[in-house]
N, C-alpha and C positions, 0 to 999 in steps of 0.2 A: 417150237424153237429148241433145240439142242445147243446146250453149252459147252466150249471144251476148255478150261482152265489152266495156266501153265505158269509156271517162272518159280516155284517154291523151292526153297534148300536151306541148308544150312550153313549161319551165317554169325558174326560176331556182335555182339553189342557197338552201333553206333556205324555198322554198315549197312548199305543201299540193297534193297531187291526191285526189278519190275515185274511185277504180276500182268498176265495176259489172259485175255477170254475172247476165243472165236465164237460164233454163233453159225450157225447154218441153219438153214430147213427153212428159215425167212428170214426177210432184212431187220435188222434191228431200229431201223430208221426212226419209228412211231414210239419204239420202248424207250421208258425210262430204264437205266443199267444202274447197274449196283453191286456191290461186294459186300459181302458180312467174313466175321470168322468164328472160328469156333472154338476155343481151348477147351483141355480138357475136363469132364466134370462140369463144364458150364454152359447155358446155353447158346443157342446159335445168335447173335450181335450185330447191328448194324456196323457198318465201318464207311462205307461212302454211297453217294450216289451223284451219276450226272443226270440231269432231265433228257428229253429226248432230242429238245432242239437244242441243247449243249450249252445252254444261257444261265445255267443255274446247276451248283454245286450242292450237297451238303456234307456237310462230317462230322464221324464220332467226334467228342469232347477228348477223347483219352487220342489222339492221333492230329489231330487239327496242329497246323503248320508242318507237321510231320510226313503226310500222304498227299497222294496227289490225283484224283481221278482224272479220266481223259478217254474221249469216244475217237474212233476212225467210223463214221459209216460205210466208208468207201468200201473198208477190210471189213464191214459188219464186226469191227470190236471196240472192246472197253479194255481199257489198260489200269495200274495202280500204279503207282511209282511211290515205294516205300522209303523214308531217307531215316536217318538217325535212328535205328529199329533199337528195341528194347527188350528184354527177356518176357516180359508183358507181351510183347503183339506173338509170342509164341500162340501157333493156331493153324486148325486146317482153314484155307480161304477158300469160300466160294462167290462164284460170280453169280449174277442174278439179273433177270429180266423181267421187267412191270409192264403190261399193257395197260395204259394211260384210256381210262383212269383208276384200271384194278388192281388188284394185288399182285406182289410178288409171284408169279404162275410160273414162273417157270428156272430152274436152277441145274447148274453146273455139277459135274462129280468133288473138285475141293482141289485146292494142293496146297501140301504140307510146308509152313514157314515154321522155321526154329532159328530161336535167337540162342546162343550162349553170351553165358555173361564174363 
């Protein structure tokens, strides 16, 4: 599975981003999806995940009511819909794909979110 990630920029304290991840090379249908990010200096972080049959949600602590995960299988993707952003979620995002019931196997190149405050 190849990942392509998009939607990242620069943006102010307290506005919206939507983050996107294509998949190709197979369906995503069976994966769990997922996003992590990454600031700088720190390590790579979980940030969401939907399950594969879209019935079940989780999220970071530090983003909860603030993110939004969200799958198309149809578009083989996973979307983020960022709301109230904070100089905090500054971070490369990456997207992620879990074959149920392995591990994260497989990741995205990243795109760049910046918040100013």
């Amino acid at each position: 599975v190849q990942l392509q990630a998009s939607g990242g920029g620069l943006v102010q304290a307290g506005d919206s981003l939507r983050l996107s991840c294509v998949a190709s090379g197979r369906t995503i249908v069976s994966y769990d999806m997922g996003w992590f990010h990454q600031a700088p200096g720190k390590e790579r972080e979980f940030v969401a995940r939907v399950r594969w049959s879209g019935d079940s949600r989780d999220y970071a602590d530090s983003i909860k009511g603030r993110f939004v995960i969200s799958r198309d299988n149809a578009k083989n993707s996973v979307y983020l819909q960022m709301n109230s952003l904070k100089p905090d979620d500054t971070a490369v995002y990456y997207c992620a794909a879990k074959p149920v019931p392995d591990s994260w196997d497989y990741w995205g190149h990243g795109t760049q979110v910046t918040v100013s405050s």
